[in-house]
N, C-alpha and C positions, 0 to 999 in steps of 0.2 A: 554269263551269269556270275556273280559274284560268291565266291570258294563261302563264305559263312552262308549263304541261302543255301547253296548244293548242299552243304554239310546237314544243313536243319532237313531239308527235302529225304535225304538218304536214313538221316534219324526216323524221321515221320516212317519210312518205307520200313526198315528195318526193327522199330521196337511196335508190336502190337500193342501195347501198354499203351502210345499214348497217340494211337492209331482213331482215326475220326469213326463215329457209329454211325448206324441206321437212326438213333434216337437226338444224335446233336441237332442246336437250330439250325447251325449251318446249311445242314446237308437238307432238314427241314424245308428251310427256304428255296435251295434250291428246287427240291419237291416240288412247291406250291409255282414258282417262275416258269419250270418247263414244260406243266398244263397246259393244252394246247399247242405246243410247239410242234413242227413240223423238223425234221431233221434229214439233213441228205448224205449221205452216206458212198462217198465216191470206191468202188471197192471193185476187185478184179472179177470180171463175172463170168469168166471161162468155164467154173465148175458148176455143174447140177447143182451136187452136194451142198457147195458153198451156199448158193442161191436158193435151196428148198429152209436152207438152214435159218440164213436171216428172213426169208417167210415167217418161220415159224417166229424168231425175236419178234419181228415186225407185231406179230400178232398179240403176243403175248405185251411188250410196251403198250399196245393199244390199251390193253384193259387192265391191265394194273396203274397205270401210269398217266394216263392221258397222251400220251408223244408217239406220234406218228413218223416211225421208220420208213424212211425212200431210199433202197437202196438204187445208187445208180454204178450202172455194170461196166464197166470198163475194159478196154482191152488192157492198157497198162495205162499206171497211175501218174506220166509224164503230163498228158496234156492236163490235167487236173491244174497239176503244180504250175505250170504254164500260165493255166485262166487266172493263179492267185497272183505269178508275177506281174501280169497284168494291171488287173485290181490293186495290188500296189503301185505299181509305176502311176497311175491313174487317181490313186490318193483315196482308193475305197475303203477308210479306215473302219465300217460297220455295212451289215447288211448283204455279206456276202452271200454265193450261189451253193457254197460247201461248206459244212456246219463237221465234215469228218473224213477223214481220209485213212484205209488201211496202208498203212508204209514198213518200210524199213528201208537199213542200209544205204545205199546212196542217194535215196530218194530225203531220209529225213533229213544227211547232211547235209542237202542245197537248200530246204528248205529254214532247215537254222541257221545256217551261214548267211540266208537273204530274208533271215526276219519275219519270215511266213509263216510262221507258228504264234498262238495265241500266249497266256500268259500259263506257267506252272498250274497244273490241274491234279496228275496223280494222286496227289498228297491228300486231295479233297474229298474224293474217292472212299466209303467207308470199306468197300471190298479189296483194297489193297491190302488191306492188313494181312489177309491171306494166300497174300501172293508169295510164291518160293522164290527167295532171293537166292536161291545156292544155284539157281538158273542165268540165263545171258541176258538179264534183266532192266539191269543198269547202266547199262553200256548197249549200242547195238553201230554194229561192226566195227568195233573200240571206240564211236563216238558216246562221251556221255549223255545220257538219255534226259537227266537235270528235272524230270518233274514233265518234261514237254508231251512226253505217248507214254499212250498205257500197255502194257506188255496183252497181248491176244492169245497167241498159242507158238508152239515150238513145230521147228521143224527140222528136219533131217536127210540131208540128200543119200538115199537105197536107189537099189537096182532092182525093177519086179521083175527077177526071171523064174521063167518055166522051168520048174524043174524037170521036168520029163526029158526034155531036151536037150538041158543044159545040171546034169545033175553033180558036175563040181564045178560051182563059180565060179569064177575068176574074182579073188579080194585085193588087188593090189593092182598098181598102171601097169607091169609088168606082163602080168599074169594077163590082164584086159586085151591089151595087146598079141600076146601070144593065140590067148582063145580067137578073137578075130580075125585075124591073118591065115588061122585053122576052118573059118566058117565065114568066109567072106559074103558079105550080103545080109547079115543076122543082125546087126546091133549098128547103131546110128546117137545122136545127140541131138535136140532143137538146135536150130541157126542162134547165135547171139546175136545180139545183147535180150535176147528172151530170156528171162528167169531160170528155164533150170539149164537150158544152154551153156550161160554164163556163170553157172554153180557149177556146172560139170568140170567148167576149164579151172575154176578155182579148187575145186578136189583135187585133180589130176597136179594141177601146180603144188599142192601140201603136202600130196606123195611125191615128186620128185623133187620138193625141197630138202638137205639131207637138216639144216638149220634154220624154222619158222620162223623165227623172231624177226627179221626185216619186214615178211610182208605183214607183222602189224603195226609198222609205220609208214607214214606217208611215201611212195613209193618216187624217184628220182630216177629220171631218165637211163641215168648207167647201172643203178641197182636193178631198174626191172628190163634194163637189156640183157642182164649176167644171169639174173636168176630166172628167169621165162624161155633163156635161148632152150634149155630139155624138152620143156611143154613144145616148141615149137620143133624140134626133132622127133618125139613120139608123134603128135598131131599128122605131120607129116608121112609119118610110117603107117598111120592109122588107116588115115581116109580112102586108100586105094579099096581097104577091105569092107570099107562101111556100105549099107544099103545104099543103092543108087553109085557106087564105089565115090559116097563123096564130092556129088555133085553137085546135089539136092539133098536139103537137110528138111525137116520135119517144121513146122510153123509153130510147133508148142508140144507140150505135156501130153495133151488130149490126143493128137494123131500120131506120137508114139503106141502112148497107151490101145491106142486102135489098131495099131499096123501088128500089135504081139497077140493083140487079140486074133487077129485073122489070120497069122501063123507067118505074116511073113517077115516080125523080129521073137527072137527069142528073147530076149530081155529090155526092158523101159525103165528110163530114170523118172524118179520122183522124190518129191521134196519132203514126202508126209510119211513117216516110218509107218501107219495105218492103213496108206492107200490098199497097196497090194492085200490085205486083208476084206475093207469093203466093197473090192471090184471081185473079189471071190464070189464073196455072198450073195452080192446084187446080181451076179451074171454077166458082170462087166466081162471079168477075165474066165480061163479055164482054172478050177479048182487048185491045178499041179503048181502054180504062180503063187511065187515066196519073197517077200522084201529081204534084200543081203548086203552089206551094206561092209566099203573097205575095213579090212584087217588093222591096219591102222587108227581108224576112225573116221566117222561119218562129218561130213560139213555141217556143223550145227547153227541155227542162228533162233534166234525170238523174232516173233513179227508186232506189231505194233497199232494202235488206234492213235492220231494225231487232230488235234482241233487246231485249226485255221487263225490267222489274227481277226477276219475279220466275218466269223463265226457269225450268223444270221440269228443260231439257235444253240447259245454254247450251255445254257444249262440242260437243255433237253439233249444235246450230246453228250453233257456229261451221266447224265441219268442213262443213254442208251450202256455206253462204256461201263459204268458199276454194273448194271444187269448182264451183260455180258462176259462178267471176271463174277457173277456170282457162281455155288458151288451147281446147282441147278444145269446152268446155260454152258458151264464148262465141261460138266460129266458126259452132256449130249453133247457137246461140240467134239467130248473126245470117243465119244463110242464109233467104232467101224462100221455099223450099221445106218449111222448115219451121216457122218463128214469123214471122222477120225481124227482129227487133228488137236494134238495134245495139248495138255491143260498146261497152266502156267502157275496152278495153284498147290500149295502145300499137300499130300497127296491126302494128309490125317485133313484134310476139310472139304473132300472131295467123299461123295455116298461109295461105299464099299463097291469093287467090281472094276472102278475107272481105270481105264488102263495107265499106265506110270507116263511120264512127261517124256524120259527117253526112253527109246529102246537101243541104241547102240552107242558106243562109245563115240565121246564128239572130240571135233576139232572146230574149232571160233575160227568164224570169218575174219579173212583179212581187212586187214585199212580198206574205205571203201575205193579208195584212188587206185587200189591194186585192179578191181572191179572193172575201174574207167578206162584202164590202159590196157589191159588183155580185151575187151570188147572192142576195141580200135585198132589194134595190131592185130584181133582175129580177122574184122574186116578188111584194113590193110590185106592180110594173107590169102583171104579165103573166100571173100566178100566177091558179087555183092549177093 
């Protein structure tokens, strides 16, 4: 994209002043085009929460709106990206199967580097105006964002441990370590390249980096043999003491969250500084279970709504996306009661009560290429 279009898109993002309304023809039109659209919605469907949540959107677009929400549940959003490179290679310039994809990180960056993104939408958007730019907005995982996905909620890699159990932390790799090696059989990771698996190894890599700055550049064979060789000496000292000592690792998020329920971890990673609070109340977890999150800081990133180039239904996506960053659908997206997972909006435009965007001090995701080479050198080591 051309440095004067960025420039104008980040203007539009940044001055509310001359930020598009609910009352322009623009967005008018748009209105009137997405009437009857049918939208599909390719998104991770691992969680309840998530799933009961776009229910409710679903419903709600139905009857304000006329656009009928499909979400389709995904385990991960590769084969998605897959079916578009196809579709391209194929020359399906209109009429596609996916009208919307939630992404981030190195999922958007293959798909902008290979032109599978529709044209600049944010900007069009009249609920961007109150989007908090002082968040990881404009950028996700240093690639610039350019207008292509709209910022959805924040996240934050904690620790949901029992306190009763486990009643001083461990906030540091350090300290992680040491507690394990003390309570062998307690605490485990998902396998990568699963999402919070491969968040974990990226935490762990920010704490043992003593100088961040390389890894938010594109990572080169000898930089990330120098600066990963620690990751791969703690890793190593680790897994003896992990459940299963290390043998077998957990398939996702969920059958952590399960295995601490049932007492046989005392602490699970997750991405949603909320989570641990909603699995209180629902009964998920036991009441004593606290999100804790490194001393350092927590692995922060934004997640994203992205439309397709060859969008079936790109006004009625864009219509799903503004109801989704409105102040309404963000307050409940971020209540614990129901998802939890933070809003991405100014907090003064959010109804009193919302809980705040962070809760713990962040650390930005590396280059996504940092990402691509610890999941392949994890398997290289640890696999399969």
């Amino acid at each position: 994209m051309h440095r004067r279009l960025s420039a104008l898109l980040l203007t539009l993002l940044t001055l509310p002043a001359l930020a598009v309304t609910e009352a322009d023809p623009s967005w008018q039109q748009t209105l009137r085009a997405a009437r009857g659209q049918q939208v599909y919605l390719h998104a991770w469907g691992g969680s309840q929460e998530v799933n009961r949540y776009l229910g409710w959107a679903a419903t709600e677009l139905k009857r304000r709106f006329e656009v009928t929400l499909v979400p389709v549940k995904v385990a991960d959003i590769a084969p998605s990206i897959a079916a578009l490179q196809t579709q391209r290679r194929a020359g399906k310039e209109q009429g596609g199967s996916i009208d919307l994809l939630w992404v981030n990180g190195e999922n958007f960056k293959s798909m902008k580097a290979q032109h599978l993104l529709g044209a600049p939408f944010s900007a069009e958007l009249p609920n961007m105006a109150l989007v908090d730019t002082a968040l990881p907005v404009h950028e996700d995982f240093t690639v610039p964002v350019e207008g292509l996905e709209a910022p959805w909620g924040i996240g934050q890699l904690n620790l949901m441990v029992d306190r009763d159990r486990v009643p001083h932390p461990p906030r540091d790799a350090a300290a992680l370590l040491e507690w394990a090696k003390a309570h062998p059989g307690r605490f485990t990771y998902p396998k990568p390249p699963q999402f919070h698996g491969s968040s974990f190894l990226k935490q762990i890599l920010l704490e043992l980096t003593p100088t961040s700055a390389p890894l938010y550049q594109p990572a080169d064979a000898a930089t990330f043999a120098r600066l990963s060789a620690p990751l791969w000496a703690w890793l190593d000292a680790l897994h003896p003491a992990l459940w299963r000592a290390g043998k077998l690792f957990p398939t996702g998020a969920a059958e952590t969250r399960q295995l601490l329920d049932d007492g046989e971890l005392d602490m699970a990673i997750s991405f949603n500084p909320q989570e641990a609070a909603f699995a209180v109340h629902s009964g998920a977890l036991p009441p004593s279970v606290q999100a804790v999150a490194m001393e350092k800081g927590a692995l922060t990133n934004a997640h994203f709504l992205a439309i397709p180039f060859n969008a079936r239904a790109r006004e009625g996506a864009m219509v799903v996306v503004n109801f989704l960053l409105s102040p309404e659908a963000q307050a409940r997206k971020a209540d614990p009661e129901i998802w939890g997972d933070p809003s991405v909006l100014r907090q003064n435009a959010l109804p009193a009560g919302t809980p705040p965007s962070l809760r713990f001090p962040a650390q930005s995701e590396p280059h996504p290429s940092w990402q691509t080479r610890l999941e392949a050198e994890w398997l290289r080591r640890y696999g399969p």
